[in-house]
C-alpha positions in Angstrom: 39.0 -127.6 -8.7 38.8 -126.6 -5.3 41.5 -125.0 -3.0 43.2 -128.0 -1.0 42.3 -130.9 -3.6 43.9 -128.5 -6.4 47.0 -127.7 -4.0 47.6 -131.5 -3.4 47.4 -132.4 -6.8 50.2 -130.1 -7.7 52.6 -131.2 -5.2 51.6 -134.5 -6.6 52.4 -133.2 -9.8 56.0 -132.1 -8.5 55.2 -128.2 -8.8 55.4 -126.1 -5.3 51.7 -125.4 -5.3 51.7 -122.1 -6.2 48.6 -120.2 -7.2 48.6 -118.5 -9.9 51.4 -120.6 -11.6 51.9 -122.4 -14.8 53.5 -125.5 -16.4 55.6 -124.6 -19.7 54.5 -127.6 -22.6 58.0 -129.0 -22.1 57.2 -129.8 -18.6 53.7 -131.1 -19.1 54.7 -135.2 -19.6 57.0 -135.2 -17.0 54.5 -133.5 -14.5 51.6 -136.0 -15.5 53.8 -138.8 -15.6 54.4 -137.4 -11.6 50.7 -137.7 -11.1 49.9 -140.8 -12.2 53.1 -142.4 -10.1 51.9 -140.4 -7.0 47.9 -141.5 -7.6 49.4 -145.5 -8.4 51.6 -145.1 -5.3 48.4 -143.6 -2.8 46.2 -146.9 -3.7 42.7 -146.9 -4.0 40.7 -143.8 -2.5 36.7 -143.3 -1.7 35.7 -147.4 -2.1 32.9 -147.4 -0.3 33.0 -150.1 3.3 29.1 -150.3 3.6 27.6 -153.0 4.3 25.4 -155.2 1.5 22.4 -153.1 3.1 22.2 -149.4 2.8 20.2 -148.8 6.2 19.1 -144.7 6.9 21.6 -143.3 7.8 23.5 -144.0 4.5 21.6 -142.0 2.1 21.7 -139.0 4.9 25.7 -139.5 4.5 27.4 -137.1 1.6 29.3 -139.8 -0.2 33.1 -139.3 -0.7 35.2 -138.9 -3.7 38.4 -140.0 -4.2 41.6 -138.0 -5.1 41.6 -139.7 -8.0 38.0 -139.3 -9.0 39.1 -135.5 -8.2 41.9 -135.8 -10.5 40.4 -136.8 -13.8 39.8 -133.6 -14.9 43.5 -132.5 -14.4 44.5 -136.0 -16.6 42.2 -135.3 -19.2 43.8 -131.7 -19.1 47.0 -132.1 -18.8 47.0 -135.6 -21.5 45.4 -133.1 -24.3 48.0 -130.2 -23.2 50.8 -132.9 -23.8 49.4 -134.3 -26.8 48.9 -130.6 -28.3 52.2 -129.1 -26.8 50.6 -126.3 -24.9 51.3 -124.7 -21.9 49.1 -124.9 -18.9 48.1 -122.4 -16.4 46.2 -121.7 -13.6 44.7 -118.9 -11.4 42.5 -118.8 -7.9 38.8 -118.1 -8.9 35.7 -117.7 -7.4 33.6 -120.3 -6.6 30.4 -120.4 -8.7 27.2 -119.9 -6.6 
């Protein structure tokens, strides 16, 4: 996950936003629960307002994703951490090329 996006998705998740940081198992349900809430409460992201018509200029654009298509990963992750009882954790990395 990328800088800003992962950022937001902790404070969505109720954690300051720190990077490198972790959640301790204990705290993983309540922090997902947080998500979820937050994503309900923000609506629907990245629908797409074209017309019935793509004309040129759409398929130049780069389409959008969501927050919530960008949180999926951290669900998924975070559901299975839950479900296991495992702490999660999480460090700044390079971007692969």
């Amino acid at each position: 996950m990328f800088g800003d996006v992962a950022v937001t998705l902790l404070k969505m998740m109720g954690h300051s936003g720190t990077v490198p940081s972790a959640l301790l198992a204990r705290d993983v349900p309540s922090a997902l629960a947080r998500l979820k809430q937050k994503l309900d409460a923000a609506g629907p992201e990245g629908e797409s307002k074209q017309s019935g018509r793509p004309d040129a200029q759409d398929a130049q654009k780069t389409p959008v994703v969501g927050l919530r298509l960008r949180a999926y990963p951290l669900i998924q992750l975070l559901s299975a951490a839950a479900e296991q009882g495992c702490d999660v954790m999480w460090e700044e990395g390079n971007s692969p090329n």
